[in-house]
N, C-alpha and C positions, 0 to 999 in steps of 0.2 A: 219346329219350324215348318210350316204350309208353303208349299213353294208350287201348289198348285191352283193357278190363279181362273181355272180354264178347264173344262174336259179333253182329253189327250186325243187330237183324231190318231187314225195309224199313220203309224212311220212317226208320229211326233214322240220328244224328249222333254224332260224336265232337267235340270240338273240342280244339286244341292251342294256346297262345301261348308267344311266346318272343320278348325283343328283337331287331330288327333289324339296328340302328344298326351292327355291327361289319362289314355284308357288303353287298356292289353287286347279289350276286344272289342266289337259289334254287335251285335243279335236285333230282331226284330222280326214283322210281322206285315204281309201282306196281302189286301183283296180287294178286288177288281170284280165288273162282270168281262173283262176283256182279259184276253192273254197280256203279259207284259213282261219284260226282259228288263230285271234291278241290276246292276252294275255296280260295286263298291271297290274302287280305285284311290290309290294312294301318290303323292307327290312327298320327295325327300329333300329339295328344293328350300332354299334358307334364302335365298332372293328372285325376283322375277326376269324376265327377260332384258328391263334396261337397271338392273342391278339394285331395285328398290325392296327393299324389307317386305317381306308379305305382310298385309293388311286385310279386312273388307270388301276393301276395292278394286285388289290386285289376284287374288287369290285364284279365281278362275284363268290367271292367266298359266297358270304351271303347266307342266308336263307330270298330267297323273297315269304314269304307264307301270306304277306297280300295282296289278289286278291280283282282288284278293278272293273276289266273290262275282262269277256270272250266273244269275237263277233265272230258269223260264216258269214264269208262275204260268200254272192252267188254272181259270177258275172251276171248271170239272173237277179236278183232282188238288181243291186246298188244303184239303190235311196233310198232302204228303210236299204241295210245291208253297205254300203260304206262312212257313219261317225260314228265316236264315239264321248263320253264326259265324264269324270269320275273326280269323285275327288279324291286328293291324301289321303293314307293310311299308308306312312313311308316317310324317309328320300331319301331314293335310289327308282332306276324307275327301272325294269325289261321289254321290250318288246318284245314277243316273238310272232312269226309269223312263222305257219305251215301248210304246203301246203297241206288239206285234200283233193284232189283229184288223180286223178286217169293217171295223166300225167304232164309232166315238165313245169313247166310255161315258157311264152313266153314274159308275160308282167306282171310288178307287181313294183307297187308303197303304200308308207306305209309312211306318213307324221303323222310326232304326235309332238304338237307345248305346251310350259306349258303357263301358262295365272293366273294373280292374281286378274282377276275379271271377 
């Protein structure tokens, strides 16, 4: 899923959600020419706020505050900040990706794959 519709100026977010429930874990791969701050947060939440079944629709309305994974990618140092691996902490996935530097990105890729073993 591309949920990057746009170059990231700083301070700007992307966010992603996606069910969880089918995967033990996360891992994936990330690069930028800009510094960026990935977020992979969880919701355990089985309805929304006016009591409606999570959907599509609804899903970014949770409370995703079980944090399982915060990385500061450098693009200097991608080999050591450009994968991650986490295990999951709820039902829903939350990704969010925020450009902490100091200009627009130019290049910026953010793969994150679930895995049961």
């Amino acid at each position: 899923m591309n949920k990057f519709t746009e170059p990231l100026r700083p301070g700007q977010s992307v966010y992603a959600y996606h069910d969880a429930q089918p995967f033990t874990r996360f891992y994936g791969s990330i690069a930028a020419d800009c510094p960026l701050e990935v977020t992979l947060s969880f919701s355990n939440e089985e309805v929304d706020g006016d009591g409606n079944y999570v959907t599509d629709d609804n899903i970014s309305s949770l409370h995703y505050d079980a944090e399982a994974l915060r990385q500061l990618y450098d693009p200097a140092k991608q080999a050591a900040t450009g994968k991650f691996f986490c295990t999951i902490f709820g039902r829903y996935l939350r990704v969010q990706v925020k450009n902490t530097g100091d200009k627009v990105t130019a290049e910026q890729r953010i793969f994150v794959r679930g895995s049961v073993f």
